[in-house]
C-alpha positions, 0 to 999 in steps of 0.5 A, spaced: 323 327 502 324 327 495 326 334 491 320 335 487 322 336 479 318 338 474 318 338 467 315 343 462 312 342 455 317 343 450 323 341 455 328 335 454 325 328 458 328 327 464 330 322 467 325 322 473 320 322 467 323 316 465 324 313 471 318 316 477 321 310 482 328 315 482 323 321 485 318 317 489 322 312 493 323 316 500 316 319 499 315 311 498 319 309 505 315 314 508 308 311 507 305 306 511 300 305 507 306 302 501 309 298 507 303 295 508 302 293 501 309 289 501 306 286 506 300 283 502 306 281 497 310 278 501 305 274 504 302 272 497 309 270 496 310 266 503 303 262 502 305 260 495 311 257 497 308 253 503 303 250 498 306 243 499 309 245 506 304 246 512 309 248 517 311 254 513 304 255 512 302 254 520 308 260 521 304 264 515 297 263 518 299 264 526 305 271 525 299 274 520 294 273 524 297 276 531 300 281 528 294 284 525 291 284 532 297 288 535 297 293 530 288 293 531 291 294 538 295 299 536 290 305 533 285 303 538 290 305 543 293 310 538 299 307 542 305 312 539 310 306 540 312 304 532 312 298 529 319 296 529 319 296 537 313 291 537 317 287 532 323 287 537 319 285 542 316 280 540 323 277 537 326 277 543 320 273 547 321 267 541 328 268 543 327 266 550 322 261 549 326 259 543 334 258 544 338 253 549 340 258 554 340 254 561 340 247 565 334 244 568 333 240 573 331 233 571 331 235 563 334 229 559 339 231 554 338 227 546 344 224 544 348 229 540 345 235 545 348 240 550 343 238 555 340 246 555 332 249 554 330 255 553 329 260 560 322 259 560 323 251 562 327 254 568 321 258 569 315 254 568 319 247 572 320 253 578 312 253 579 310 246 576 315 241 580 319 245 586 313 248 588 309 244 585 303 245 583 302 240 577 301 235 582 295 238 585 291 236 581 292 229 582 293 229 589 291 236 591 287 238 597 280 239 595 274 235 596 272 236 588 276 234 582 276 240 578 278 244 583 284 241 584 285 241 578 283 249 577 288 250 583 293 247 579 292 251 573 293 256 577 300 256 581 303 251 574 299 255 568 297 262 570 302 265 574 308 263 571 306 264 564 302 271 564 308 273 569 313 270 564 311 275 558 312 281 562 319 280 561 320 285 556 316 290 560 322 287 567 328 289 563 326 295 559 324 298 566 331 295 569 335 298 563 331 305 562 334 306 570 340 304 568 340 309 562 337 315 565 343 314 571 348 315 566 344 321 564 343 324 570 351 323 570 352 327 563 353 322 558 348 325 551 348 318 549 345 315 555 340 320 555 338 318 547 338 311 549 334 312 555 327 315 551 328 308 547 327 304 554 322 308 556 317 305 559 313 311 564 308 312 558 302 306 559 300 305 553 307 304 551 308 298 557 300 295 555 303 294 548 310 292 549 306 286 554 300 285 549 306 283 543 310 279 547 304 276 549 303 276 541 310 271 541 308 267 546 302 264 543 306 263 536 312 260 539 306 255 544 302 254 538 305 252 533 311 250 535 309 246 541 300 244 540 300 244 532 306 240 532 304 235 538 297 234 534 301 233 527 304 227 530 297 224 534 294 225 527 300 222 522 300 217 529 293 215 527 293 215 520 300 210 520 295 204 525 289 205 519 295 203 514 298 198 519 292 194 519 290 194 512 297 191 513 297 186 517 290 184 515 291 183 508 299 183 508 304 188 505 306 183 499 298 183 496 297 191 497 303 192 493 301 187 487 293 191 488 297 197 487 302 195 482 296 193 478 293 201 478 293 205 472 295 211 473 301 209 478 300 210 485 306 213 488 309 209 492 310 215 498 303 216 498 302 214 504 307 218 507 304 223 504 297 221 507 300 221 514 304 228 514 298 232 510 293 229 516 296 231 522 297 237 518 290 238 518 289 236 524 294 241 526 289 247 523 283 245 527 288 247 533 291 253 530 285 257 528 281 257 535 288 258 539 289 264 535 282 267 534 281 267 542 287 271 543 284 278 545 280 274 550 286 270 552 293 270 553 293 277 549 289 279 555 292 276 560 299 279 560 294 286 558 292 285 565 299 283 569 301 290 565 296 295 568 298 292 574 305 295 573 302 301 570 298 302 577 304 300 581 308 306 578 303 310 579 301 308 587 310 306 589 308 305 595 302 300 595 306 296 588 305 290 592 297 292 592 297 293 584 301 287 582 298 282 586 291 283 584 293 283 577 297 277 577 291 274 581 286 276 577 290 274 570 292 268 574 285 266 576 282 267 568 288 263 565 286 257 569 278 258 568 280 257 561 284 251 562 279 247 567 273 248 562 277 248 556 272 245 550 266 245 555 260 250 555 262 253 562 269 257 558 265 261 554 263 266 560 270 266 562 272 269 555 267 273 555 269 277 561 275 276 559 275 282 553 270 286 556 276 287 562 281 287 556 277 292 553 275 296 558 282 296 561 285 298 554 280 305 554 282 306 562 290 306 559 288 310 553 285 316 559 292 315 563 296 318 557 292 324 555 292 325 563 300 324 564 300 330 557 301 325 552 298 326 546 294 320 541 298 319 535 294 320 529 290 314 526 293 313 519 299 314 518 302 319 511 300 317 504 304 317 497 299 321 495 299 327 498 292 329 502 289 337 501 291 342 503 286 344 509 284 352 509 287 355 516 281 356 522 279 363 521 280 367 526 275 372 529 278 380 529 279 383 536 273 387 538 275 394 537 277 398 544 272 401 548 273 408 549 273 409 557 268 414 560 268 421 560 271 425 566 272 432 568 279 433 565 285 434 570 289 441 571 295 437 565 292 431 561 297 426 558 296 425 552 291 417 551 295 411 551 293 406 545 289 400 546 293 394 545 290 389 541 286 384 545 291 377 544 286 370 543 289 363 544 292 360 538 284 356 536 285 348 538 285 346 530 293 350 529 295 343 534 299 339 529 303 334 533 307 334 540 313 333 541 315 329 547 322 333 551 327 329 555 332 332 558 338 330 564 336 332 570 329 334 568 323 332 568 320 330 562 314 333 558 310 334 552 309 340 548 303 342 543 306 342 536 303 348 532 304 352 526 309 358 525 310 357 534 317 357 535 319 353 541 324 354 546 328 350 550 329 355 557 328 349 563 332 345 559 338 351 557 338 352 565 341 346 566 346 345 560 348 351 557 349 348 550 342 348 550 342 356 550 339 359 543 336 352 541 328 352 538 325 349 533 318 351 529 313 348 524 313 350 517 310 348 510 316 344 506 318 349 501 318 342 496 310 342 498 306 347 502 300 341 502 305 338 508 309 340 514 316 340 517 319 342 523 325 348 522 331 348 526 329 356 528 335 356 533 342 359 533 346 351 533 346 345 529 341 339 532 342 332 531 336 328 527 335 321 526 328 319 521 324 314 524 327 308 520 334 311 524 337 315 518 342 320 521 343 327 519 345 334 522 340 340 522 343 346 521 340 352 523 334 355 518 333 348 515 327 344 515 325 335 516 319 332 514 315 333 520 313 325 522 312 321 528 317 318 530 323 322 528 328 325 533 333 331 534 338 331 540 344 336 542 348 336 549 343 333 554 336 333 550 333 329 547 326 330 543 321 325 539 315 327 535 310 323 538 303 325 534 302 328 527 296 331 525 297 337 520 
């Protein structure tokens, strides 16, 4: 938070009068809403730039649109998990679909190349030649064509690829074991590592599927269909001009032209070819992407809830797994045996009622595992009015008791004490999600001017005796809220961009989501703010 500074009528011009962009950056920084604006800019930028460069203005188009629907996704779930995970998420599966990692079998190397292709090659030669399953649907063992053909979509197409992008969702599971192992053994760094990776909260395992998903039809679609299209299209424009060719001969065509006034460039037909299989491209790009919440979106959707349930259910995982790989499986292979026919549109229509339906069961299962939603929209530059505290109802007076002969020696009435009411719901102003070695983790309701201790956890690690924090208006701007280190020892905290500062005791932090505090074996996040 930047320190307010204020100037009266009659004193010098300050630098910040001058200058309100020095005052103003960390509240800036702060503002999603000022984040999302640098993106427009950036964007404008970008498509400006791929005016005479359509593969530019094919990544341009396709990151937008799939971003846009992960972060719709995002405040429908009121998913906590921020946007820099998302992104990580989704650069890791581009990596896996993108750099040369591993040999294939049967793959041959270009000239001047290492021979190697990206891990999902691997995967996808598993299911389509080994088993195999792409041969199904030439030789496969049914009466009717398309349903060889569907089964070979099933085992070649549907199941390797939907299984595929839980990938991130695999090795956040195997790395948060690993991490909470080293905790439980002591170590504070393991302990904040394993919050990062912790995947035990649904919506967090449906949205780290639902980006990776988001990777996948971006690296699928524009680097594989739009350019296999560009080269079709540029293809069929280069035969038109090779007939003219041989029809006419170069030698006249060249004259004809030469004769033109205005010139004719001489590249145009290059120029021809690329922009046509470019346009031929965008036919393919645009459909691919806008059906994304009723395809591969909700597919790798579904696949994740399978994850979700066999959490919840350990010993039927095999159950709850199964069915969701078949289930993603069976709709990924309608889907591409009625492509382009009528029959295609049911399939997707159940798909997003089963996407969104799946998305709200989720959502239910955070609130019952005690996670609170996080806020919608996030802070502004402005700040919002201060709100008028709930009012609360005084305490109904004391009923006298009744009248009884008096004893031989009466003691002197004791007061009444004051009748004691619950905090009212509108005091909630965030959670804060507590994690902690050797203990189970849990959430706790943020409110104003509540001191909240940490007496489960300090049995476990002394260092933790006298540690509390509380909510408190910022002494910059009683409009917003902060969290106060209310206890005996200094804490670690950390912003939600990953700055670093020690909080020591009597000292206040914007209360935001996503920022952390930490001392010995605990580790604390703000998961949802409402003030």
């Amino acid at each position: 938070m930047s320190q307010a500074i204020e100037s009266r009528a009659g004193e010098g011009l300050t630098r910040y009068e001058l200058f309100p962009w020095l005052q103003v950056r960390a509240s800036l920084a702060e503002s999603r809403s000022f984040w999302l604006l640098v993106g427009i800019a950036v964007l404008s930028g970008i498509l400006f730039a791929a005016n005479d460069n359509p593969a530019l203005l094919f990544e341009s188009e396709a990151a937008v649109i799939l971003v846009g629907y992960v972060i719709a996704l995002r405040v429908f779930l009121r998913a906590s998990m921020t946007l820099v995970a998302l992104a990580g998420v989704f650069v890791l599966v581009v990596a896996l679909m993108g750099l040369p990692l591993v040999h294939v079998p049967g793959s041959q190397a270009e000239p001047g190349q290492s021979g190697r292709e990206p891990l999902i090659y691997l995967w996808l030669w598993f299911w389509k030649h080994f088993i195999p399953g792409e041969a199904i649907a030439q030789k496969g063992p049914l009466p009717v064509a398309w349903m060889n053909e569907f089964l070979s979509n099933l085992i070649a197409v549907g199941i390797p690829e939907d299984t595929f992008k839980l990938a991130p969702v695999g090795l956040f599971l195997a790395l948060g074991a690993w991490l909470r192992s080293r905790a439980a053994k002591g170590s504070a760094a393991a302990a904040r590592w394993a919050q990062r990776f912790d995947m035990s909260r649904p919506t967090t395992l449906l949205m780290t599927a639902f980006a990776s998903a988001a990777a996948f039809v971006y690296m699928e679609t524009v680097h594989q269909y739009v350019v296999i299209s560009d080269v079709q299209g540029g293809a069929q424009v280069a035969r038109v001009f090779q007939v003219l060719i041989n029809t006419f001969g170069a030698d006249n065509i060249a004259k004809a032209l030469a004769g033109v006034d205005p010139p004719i460039d001489p590249n145009f037909l290059g120029v021809i070819v690329k922009d046509y299989g470019a346009y031929k491209g965008a036919e393919l790009l645009l459909p691919r992407l806008l059906s994304f919440m009723m395809g591969h979106g909700a597919y790798a959707a579904i696949v994740a809830y399978g994850v979700i349930l066999a959490q919840r259910h350990p010993r039927q995982w095999w159950l709850a797994l199964g069915s969701a790989i078949l289930l993603s499986a069976v709709l990924h292979a309608g889907w591409d045996t009625f492509a382009s026919e009528l029959a295609m549109v049911p399939i997707a229509l159940a798909t997003g009622f089963i996407l969104l339906s799946l998305c709200i069961r989720v959502a239910n299962l955070d609130l019952e595992a005690g996670y609170a939603p996080a806020p919608i929209v996030g802070e502004s530059v402005v700040p919002r009015a201060a709100r008028a505290p709930a009012a609360t109802p005084p305490a109904p007076p004391a009923q006298a008791p009744p009248a009884s002969p008096p004893p031989a020696a009466v003691a002197p009435p004791k007061p009444a004490e004051p009748a004691r009411l619950e905090p009212p719901p509108s005091s909630i102003v965030g959670a804060l999600a507590v994690n902690c070695a050797g203990a189970p983790p849990r959430t706790v309701l943020l409110r104003r001017a509540e001191v909240v201790a940490f007496t489960e956890e300090a049995k476990l690690d002394p260092e933790l005796e006298g540690v509390s924090v509380d909510v408190v208006a910022s002494p910059n701007d009683p409009r917003r809220l902060g969290l106060r280190n209310a206890g005996s020892k200094t804490l670690q905290v950390a912003a939600p961009d990953g700055r670093e500062a020690a909080l020591e005791p009597g000292r206040i932090v914007s209360l935001v989501t996503g920022a952390r505090f930490s001392i010995g074996a605990l580790q604390a996040e703000v998961t949802a703010v409402d003030a």
